[in-house]
LUMDRENSE-664727 format. One line per 3 residues: their letters; for each residue x, y, z of N, C-alpha, C. Coordinates in pm, 1 decimal, always signed. Example, Ala and Ser with C-alpha at 12.3 -4.5 7.8 and 13.67 -1.06 7.14 Angstrom:
REM residues 2
as) +1319.0:-569.0:+780.0:+1230.0:-450.0:+780.0:+1320.0:-330.0:+780.0; +1285.0:-225.0:+708.0:+1367.0:-106.0:+714.0:+1290.0:+3.0:+787.0 $
END
This chain:
REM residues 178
xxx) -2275.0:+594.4:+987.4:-2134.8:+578.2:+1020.4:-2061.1:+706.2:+980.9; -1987.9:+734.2:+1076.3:-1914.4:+883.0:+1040.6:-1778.5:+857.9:+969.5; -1753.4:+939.4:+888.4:-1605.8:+915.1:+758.4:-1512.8:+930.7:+881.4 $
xxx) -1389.9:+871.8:+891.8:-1290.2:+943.6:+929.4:-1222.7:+987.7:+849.1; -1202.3:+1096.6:+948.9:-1117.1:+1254.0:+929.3:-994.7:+1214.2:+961.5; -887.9:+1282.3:+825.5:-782.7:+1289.2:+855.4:-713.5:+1443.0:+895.6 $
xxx) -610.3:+1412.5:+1052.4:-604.0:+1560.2:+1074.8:-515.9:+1649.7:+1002.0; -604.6:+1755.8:+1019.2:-551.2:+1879.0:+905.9:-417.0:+1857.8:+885.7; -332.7:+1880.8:+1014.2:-174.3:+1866.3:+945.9:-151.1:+1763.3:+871.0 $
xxx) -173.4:+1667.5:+869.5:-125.7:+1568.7:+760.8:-196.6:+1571.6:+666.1; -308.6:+1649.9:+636.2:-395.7:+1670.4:+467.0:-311.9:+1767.7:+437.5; -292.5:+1930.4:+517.7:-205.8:+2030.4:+478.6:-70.7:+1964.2:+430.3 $
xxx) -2.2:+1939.1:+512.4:+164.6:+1894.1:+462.0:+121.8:+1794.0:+352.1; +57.7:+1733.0:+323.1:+63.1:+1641.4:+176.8:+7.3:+1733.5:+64.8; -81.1:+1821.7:+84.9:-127.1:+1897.8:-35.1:-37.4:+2001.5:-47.5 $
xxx) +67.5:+2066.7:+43.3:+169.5:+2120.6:-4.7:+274.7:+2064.7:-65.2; +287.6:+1916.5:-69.5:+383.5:+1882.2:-151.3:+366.8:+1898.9:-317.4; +429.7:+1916.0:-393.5:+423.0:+1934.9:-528.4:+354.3:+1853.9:-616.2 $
xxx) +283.2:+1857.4:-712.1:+163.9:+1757.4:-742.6:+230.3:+1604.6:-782.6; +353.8:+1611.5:-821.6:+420.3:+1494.6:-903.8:+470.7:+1412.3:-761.8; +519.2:+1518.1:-649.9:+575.8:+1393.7:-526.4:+463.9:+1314.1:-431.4 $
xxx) +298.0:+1408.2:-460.7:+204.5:+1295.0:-405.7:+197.2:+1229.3:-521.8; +203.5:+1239.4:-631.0:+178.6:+1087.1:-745.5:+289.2:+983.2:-701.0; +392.5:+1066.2:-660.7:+515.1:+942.4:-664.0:+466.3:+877.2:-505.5 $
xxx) +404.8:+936.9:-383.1:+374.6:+858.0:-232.7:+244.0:+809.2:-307.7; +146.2:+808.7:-348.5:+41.3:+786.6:-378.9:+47.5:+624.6:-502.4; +171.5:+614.1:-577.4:+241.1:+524.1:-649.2:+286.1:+404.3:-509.3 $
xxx) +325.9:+474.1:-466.0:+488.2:+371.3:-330.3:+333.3:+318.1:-296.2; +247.5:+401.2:-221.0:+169.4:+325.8:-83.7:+97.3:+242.1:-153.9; +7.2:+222.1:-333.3:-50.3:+142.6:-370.2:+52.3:+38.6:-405.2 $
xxx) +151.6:+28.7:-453.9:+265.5:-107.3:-457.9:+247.2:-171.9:-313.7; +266.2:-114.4:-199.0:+289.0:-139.0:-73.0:+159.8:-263.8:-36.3; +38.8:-159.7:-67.3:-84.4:-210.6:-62.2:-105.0:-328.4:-116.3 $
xxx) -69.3:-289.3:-232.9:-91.9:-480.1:-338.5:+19.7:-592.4:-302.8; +93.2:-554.4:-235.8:+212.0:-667.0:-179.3:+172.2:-723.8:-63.7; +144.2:-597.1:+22.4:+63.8:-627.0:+154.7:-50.0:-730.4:+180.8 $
xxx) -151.4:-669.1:+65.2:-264.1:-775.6:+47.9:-231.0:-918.6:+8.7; -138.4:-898.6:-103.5:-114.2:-1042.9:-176.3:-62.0:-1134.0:-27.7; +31.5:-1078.1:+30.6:+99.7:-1163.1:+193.4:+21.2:-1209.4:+277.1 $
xxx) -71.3:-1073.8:+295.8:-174.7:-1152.6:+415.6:-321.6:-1262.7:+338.0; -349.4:-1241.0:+248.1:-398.3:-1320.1:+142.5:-403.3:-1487.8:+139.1; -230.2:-1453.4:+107.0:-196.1:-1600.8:+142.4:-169.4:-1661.0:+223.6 $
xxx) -142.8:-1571.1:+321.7:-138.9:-1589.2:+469.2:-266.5:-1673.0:+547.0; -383.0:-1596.5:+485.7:-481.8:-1617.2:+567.4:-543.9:-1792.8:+485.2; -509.5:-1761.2:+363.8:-540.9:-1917.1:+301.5:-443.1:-2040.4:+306.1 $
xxx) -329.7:-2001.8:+429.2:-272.4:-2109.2:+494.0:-304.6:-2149.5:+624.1; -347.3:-2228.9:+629.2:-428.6:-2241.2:+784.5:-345.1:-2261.8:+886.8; -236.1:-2294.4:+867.6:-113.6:-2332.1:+945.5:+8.3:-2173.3:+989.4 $
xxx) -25.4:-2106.0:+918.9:+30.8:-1960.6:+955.4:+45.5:-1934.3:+1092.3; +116.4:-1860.3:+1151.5:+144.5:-1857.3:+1338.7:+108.8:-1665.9:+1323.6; +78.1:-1634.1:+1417.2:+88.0:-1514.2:+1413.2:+270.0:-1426.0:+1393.7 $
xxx) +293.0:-1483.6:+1496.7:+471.5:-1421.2:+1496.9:+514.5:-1468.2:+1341.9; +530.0:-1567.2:+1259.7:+538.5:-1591.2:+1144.3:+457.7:-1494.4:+1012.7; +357.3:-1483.3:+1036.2:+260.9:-1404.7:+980.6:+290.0:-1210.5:+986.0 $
xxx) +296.4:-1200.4:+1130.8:+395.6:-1083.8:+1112.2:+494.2:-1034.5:+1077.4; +618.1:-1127.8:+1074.8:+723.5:-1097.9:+1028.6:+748.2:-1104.5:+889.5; +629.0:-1207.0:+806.3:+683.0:-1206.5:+649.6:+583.2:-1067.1:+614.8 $
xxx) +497.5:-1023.6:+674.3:+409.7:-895.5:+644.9:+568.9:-777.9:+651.7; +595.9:-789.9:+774.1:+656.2:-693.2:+805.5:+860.9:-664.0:+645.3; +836.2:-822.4:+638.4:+979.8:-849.9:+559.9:+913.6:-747.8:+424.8 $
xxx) +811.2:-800.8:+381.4:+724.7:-749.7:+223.8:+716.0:-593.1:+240.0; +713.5:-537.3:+359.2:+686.1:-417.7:+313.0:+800.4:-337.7:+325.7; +856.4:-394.5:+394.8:+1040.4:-374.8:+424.0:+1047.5:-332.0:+303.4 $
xxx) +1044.9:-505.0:+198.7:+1151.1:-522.7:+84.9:+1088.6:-409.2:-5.2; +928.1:-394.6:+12.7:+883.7:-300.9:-112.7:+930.8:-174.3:-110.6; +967.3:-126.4:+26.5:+1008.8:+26.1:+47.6:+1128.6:-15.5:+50.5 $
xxx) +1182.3:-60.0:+15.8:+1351.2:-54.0:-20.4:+1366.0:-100.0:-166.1; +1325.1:-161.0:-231.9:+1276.0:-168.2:-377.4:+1253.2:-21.3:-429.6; +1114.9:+19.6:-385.9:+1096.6:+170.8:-421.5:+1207.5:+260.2:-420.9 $
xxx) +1224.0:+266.2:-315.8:+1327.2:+341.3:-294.9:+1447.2:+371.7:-391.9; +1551.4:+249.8:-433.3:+1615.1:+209.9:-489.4:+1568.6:+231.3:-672.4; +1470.6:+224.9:-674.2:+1380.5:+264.9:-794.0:+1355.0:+453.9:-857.7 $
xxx) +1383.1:+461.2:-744.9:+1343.8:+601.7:-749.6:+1488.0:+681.8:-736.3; +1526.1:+635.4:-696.8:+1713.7:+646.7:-722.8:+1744.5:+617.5:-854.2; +1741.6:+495.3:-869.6:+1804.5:+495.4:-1070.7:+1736.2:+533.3:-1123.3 $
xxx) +1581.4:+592.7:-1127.8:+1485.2:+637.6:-1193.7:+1523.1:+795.0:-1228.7; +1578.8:+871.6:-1081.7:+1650.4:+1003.7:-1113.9:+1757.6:+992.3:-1133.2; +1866.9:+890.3:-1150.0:+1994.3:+890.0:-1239.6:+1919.3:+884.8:-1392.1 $
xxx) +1880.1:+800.8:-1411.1:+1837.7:+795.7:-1562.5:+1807.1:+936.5:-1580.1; +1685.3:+959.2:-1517.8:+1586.2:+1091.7:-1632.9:+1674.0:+1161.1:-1620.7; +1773.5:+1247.5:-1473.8:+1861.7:+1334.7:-1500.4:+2015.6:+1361.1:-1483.7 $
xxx) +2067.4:+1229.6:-1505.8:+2190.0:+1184.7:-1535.7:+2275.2:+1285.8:-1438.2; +2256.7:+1216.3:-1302.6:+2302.5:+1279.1:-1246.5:+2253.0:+1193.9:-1064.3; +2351.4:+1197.1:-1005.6:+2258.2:+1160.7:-865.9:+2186.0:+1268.4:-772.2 $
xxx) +2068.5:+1218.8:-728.0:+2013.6:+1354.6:-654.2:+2044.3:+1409.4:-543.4; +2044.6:+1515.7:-543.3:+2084.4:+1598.3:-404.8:+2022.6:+1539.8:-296.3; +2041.1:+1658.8:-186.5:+1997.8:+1584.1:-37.6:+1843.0:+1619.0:-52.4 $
xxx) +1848.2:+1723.0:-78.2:+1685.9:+1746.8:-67.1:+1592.1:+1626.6:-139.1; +1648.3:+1582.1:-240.8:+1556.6:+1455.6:-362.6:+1529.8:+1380.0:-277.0; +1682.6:+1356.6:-257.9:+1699.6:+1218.3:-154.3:+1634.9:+1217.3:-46.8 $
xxx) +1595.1:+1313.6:+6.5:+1496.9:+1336.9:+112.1:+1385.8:+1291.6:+104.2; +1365.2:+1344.1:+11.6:+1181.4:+1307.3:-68.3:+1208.7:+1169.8:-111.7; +1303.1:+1102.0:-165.4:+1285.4:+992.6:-196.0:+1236.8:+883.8:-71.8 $
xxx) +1339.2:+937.8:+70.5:+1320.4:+842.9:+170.4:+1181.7:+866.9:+256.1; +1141.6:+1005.4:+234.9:+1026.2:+987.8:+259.4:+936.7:+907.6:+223.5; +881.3:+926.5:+45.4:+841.3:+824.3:-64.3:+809.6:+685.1:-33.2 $
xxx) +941.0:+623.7:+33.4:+943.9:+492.5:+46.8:+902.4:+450.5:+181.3; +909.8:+543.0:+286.6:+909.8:+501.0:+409.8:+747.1:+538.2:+394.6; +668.5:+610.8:+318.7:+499.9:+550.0:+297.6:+459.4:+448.5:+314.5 $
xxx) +540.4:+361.1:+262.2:+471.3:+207.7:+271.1:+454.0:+158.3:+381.7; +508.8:+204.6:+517.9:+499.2:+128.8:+609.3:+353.1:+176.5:+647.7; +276.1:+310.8:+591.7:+135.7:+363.9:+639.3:+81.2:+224.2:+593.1 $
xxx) +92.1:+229.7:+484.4:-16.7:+133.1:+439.2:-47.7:+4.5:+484.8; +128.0:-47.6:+583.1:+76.5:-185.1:+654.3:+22.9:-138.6:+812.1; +34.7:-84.7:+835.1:+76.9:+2.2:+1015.0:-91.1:-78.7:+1057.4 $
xxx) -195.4:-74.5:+1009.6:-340.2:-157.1:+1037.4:-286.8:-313.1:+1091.7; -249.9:-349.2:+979.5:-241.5:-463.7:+923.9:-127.9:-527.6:+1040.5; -61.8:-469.0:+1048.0:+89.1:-508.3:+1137.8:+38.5:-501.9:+1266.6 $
xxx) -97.2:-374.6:+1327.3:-142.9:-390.3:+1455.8:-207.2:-510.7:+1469.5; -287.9:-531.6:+1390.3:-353.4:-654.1:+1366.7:-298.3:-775.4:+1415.2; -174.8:-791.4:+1359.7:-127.4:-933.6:+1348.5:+8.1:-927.5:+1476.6 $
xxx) +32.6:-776.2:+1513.2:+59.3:-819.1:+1671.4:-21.2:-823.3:+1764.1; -159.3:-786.6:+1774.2:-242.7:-818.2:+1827.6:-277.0:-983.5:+1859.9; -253.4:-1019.0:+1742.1:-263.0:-1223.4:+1716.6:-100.9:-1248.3:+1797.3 $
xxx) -41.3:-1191.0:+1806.4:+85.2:-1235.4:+1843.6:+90.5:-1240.5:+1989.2; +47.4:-1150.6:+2052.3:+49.9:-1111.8:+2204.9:-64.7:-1181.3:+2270.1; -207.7:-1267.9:+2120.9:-293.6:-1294.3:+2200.6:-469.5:-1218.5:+2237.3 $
xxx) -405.3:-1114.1:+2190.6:-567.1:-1062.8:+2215.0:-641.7:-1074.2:+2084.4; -615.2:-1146.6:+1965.9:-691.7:-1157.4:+1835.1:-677.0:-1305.9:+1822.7; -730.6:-1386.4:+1749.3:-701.6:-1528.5:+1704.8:-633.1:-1482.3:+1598.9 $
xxx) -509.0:-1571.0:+1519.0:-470.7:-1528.0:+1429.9:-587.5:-1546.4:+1277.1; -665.9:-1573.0:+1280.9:-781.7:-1601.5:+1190.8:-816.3:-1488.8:+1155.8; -860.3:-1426.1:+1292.4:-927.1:-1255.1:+1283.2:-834.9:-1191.8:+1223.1 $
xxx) -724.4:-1159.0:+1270.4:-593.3:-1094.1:+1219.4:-607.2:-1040.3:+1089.1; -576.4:-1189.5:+1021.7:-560.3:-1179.5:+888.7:-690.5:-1165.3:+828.4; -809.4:-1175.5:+870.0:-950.5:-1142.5:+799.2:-932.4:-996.5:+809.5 $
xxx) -930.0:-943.3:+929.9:-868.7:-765.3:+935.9:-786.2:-727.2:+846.1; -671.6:-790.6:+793.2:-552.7:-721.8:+745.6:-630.9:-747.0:+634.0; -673.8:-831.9:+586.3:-733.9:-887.9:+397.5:-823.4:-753.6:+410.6 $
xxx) -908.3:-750.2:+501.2:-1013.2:-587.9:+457.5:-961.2:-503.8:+450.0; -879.2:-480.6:+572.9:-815.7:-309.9:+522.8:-748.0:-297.0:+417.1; -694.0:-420.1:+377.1:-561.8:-363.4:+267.5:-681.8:-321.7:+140.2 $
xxx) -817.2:-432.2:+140.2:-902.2:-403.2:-7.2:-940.4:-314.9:+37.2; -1007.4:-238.9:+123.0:-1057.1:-77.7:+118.4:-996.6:-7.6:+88.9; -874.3:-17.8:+157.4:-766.4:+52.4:+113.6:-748.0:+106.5:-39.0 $
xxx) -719.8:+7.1:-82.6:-705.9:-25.8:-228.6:-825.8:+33.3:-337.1; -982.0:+1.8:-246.8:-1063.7:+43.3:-370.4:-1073.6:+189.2:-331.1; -1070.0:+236.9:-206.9:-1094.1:+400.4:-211.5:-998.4:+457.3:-302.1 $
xxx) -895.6:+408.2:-272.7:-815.6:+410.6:-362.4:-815.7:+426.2:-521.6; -877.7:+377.2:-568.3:-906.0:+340.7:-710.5:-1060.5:+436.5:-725.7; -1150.1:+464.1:-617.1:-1293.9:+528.2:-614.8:-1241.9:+678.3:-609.0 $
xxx) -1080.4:+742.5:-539.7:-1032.7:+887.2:-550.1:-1010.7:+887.0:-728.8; -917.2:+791.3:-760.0:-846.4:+787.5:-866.9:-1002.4:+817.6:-997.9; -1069.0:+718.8:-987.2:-1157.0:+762.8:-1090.3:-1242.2:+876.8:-1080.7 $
xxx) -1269.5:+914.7:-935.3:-1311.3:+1043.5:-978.7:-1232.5:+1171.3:-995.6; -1136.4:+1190.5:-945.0:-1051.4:+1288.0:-944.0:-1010.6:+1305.0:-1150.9; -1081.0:+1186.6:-1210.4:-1083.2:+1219.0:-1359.9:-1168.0:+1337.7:-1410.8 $
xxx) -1276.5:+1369.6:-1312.7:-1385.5:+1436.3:-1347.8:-1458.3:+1402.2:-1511.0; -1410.9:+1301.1:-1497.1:-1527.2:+1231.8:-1644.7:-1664.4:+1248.8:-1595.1; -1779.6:+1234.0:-1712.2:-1885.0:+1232.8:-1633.9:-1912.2:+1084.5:-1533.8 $
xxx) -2011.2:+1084.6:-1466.4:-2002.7:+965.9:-1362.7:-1999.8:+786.7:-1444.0; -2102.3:+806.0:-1564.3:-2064.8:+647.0:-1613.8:-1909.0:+675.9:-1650.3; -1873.8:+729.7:-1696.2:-1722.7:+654.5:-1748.7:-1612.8:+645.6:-1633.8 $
xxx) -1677.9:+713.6:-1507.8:-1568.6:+688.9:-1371.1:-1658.9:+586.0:-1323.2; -1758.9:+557.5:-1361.7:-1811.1:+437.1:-1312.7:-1728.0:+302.6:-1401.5; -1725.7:+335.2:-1531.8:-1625.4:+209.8:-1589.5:-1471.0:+256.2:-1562.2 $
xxx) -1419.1:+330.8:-1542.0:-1260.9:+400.5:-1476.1:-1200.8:+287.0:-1336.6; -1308.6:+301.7:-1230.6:-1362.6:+212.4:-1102.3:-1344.6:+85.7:-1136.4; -1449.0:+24.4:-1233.4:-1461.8:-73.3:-1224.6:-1297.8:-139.3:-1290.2 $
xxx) -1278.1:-115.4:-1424.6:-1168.1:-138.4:-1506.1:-1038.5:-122.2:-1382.6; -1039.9:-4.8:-1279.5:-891.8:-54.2:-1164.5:-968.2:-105.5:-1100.9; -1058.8:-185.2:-1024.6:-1053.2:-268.3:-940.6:-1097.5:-417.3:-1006.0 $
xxx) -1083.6:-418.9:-1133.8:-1048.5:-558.1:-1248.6:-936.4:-595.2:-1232.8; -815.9:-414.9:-1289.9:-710.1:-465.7:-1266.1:-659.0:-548.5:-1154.9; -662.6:-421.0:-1086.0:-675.4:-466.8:-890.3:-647.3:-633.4:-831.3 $
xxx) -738.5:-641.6:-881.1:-769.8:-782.2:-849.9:-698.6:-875.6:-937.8; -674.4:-912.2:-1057.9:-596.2:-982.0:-1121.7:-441.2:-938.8:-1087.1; -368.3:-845.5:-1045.5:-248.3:-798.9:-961.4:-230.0:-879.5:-845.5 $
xxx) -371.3:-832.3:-727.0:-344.4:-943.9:-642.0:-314.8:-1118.7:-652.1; -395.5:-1161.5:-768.6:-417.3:-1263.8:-822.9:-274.6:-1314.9:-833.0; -201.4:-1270.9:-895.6:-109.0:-1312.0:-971.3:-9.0:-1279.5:-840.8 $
xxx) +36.8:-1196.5:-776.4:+91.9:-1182.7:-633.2:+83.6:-1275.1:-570.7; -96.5:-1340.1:-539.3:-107.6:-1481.8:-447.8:-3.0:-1563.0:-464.3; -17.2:-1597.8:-624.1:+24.5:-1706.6:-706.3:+144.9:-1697.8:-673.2 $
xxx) +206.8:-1593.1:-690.8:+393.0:-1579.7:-627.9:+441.8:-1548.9:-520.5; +336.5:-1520.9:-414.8:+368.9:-1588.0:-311.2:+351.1:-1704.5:-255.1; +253.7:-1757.0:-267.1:+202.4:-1913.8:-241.1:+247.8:-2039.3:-280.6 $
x) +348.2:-2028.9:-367.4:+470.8:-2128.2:-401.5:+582.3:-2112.4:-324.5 $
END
């Protein structure tokens, strides 16, 4: 199976951003991710879910998380520098937040796909539940190695975030599913 490649311009323009504003998109899109998952999650362990229903609370969650973020990252730079940020911050901030919608954009084809008919909504959400966990553990498989520990302790690095990982989603189910 061949990796996909992401194209150069979008590896270039993200590795020129400054190392702290991919921690801060790299922060937004895993929140995004674990909200995302927790929705379609419970989504998919309601058997009664509609697709058009199913899309729109996907689509509300990642809304609310990138406007959460967002908003976060605003009083976050009033606090640290007592002060509101310029246009340029603010720029980067709305960039920041408008990440999250990468992280559902699979997930959302998916479940208009169930909407229009060409997916059962079953598949949908079995699709959206995988991508969001790959998502998530490559995720956590960059993060531990990019420690450059030797390999057992990014082997326990791995394991210990996708423990966390999973007890996050856990507890997400739980508050959404009431």
């Amino acid at each position: 199976m061949a990796a996909i490649q992401v194209p150069h311009w979008i590896r270039a323009g993200f590795r020129q951003r400054p190392a702290e504003e991919r921690a801060r998109a790299v922060k937004e899109r895993v929140y995004a991710s674990f909200t995302g998952l927790a929705i379609v999650t419970v989504l998919a362990l309601n058997a009664h879910a509609s697709a058009v229903d199913s899309f729109l609370t996907l689509l509300a969650g990642i809304v609310g998380i990138s406007i959460a973020g967002f908003v976060a990252e605003v009083i976050g730079y009033q606090i640290g520098y007592g002060k509101l940020p310029d246009r340029t911050e603010l720029l980067t901030m709305v960039r920041i937040a408008a990440g999250a919608f990468g992280s559902a954009s699979v997930a959302l084809v998916a479940l208009a796909s169930a909407w229009i008919g060409w997916l059962p909504i079953d598949t949908a959400l079995q699709i959206s539940v995988g991508i969001y966990f790959i998502t998530l553990a490559v995720v956590a498989l960059v993060a531990a190695h990019r420690t450059r520990l030797p390999w057992r302790q990014q082997l326990v690095a791995l394991i210990a975030l996708i423990g966390l990982g999973a007890t996050v989603v856990l507890v997400l189910s739980l508050a959404h599913g009431h």
